[in-house]
C-alpha positions, 0 to 999 in steps of 0.5 A: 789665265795669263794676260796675252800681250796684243790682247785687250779683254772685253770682259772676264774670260767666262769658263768654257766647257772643252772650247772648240774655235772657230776662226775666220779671215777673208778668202776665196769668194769669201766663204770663211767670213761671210758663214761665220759673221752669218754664226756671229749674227744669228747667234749673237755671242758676246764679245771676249776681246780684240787683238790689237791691230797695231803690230799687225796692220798699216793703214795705206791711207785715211777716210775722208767725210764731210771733207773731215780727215777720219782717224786711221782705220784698222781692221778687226780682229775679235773673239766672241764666246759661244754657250752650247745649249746642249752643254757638250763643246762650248765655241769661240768664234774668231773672226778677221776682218783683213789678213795682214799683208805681211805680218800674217804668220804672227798674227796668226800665232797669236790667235793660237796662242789665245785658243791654248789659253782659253782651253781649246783644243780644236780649231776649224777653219773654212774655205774654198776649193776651186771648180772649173765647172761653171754651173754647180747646182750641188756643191760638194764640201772636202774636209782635212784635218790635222791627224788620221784619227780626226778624219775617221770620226769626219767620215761618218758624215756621209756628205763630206769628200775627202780629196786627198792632196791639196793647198789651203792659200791664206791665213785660214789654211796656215793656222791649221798647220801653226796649230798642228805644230803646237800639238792642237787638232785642226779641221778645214771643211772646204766649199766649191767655189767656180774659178771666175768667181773667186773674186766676188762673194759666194753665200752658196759656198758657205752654206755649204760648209756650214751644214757640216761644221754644224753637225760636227759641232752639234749647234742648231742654227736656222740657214734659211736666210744665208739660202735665200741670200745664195739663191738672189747671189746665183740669180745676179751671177746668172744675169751677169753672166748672160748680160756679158755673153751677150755684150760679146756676141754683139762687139766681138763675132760677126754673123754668118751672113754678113762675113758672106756678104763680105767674101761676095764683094771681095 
């Protein structure tokens, strides 16, 4: 395996049995990120290498401790290698802490160009596809893929939705469609996500996606854990929910029988 400028290697590239990749950034109500550190967690995967934030990254500012100024941060961007107990498709597992403000395509092409080199010929990304019912007991999980021939074999698993037309924002849509221009398969399992709370983290989503992407890629890896996190998140979500319906009543309606009194004295 050629060296990959911007990529430091952790270790030796340990060889990997028909490789499927399994990348990761922030999105919507952070469904990719939280189910594949839940995998990084679980799984405990050594780590392969890192890309170097540099070309990708500037820091706004610095972290500041004890009133001691703290070197630059940046965000991670780390490959981990996944051994398949069953010996059928190994897994490297991409996980991005931040998407590039502007830098995105390239950062993105670069992961790419990593899976060619490690023999992957299949990357899955997760995300979020938005609801505008407010209460979802079930969440129901779309799936796209890069070719027709992938969605055949997607569509004997009877609990996938296939939508039709839709678009996959950030870098774990936009990698699937660099893949797909390098000749190389491509999957996105999608999990709904209710649209007021794209902007806070949402365990239950992921627990949706993952199902799928573990009987796709044939890993037995416990949920119990991540499901017990999506049920304390949906009960705070509900309590903050009612706790800010009822701050409106109470600043924002009058009652009935006071407006009464009012039209009484006018």
């Amino acid at each position: 395996i050629k060296l990959i400028k911007n990529v430091i290697r952790l270790r030796r590239w340990p060889k990997y049995n028909k490789p499927i990749m399994i990348a990761s950034w922030p999105g919507v109500g952070n469904v990719s990120l939280i189910a594949s550190r839940f995998l990084k967690e679980k799984l405990d995967p050594p780590g392969l290498a890192f890309i170097d934030p540099l070309p990708f990254f500037t820091p706004s500012g610095i972290i500041v401790e004890k009133n001691i100024i703290q070197e630059p941060q940046f965000p991670g961007s780390i490959l981990y290698g996944i051994k398949s107990p069953k010996r059928k498709r190994d897994v490297i597992l991409f996980i991005g802490d931040s998407q590039p403000v502007a830098k995105g395509y390239e950062l993105a092409e670069m992961v790419v160009e990593v899976a060619e080199q490690l023999g992957v010929d299949t990357i899955v990304t997760l995300a979020a596809v938005l609801s505008a019912s407010y209460n979802i007991e079930t969440l129901r999980v779309w799936a796209v893929a890069t070719e027709e021939k992938i969605l055949s074999e997607l569509r004997k698993d009877k609990g996938l939705l296939f939508r039709g037309e839709l678009q996959i924002a950030g870098l774990n849509g936009l990698l699937l469609g660099i893949a797909k221009m390098r000749n190389m398969n491509g999957i996105c399992f999608l999990g709904e996500v209710p649209s007021h709370l794209t902007q806070v983290p949402y365990p239950k989503a992921a627990v949706a996606v993952l199902e799928p992407l573990l009987r796709y890629l044939e890993l037995d890896v416990e949920l119990s854990d991540l499901r017990k996190l999506a049920q304390e998140s949906e009960a705070e979500i509900k309590k903050l929910s009612q706790q800010a319906m009822s701050e409106y009543l109470e600043n924002f309606t009058t009652p009935i029988w006071e407006s009464g009194e009012e039209k009484e004295e006018e």
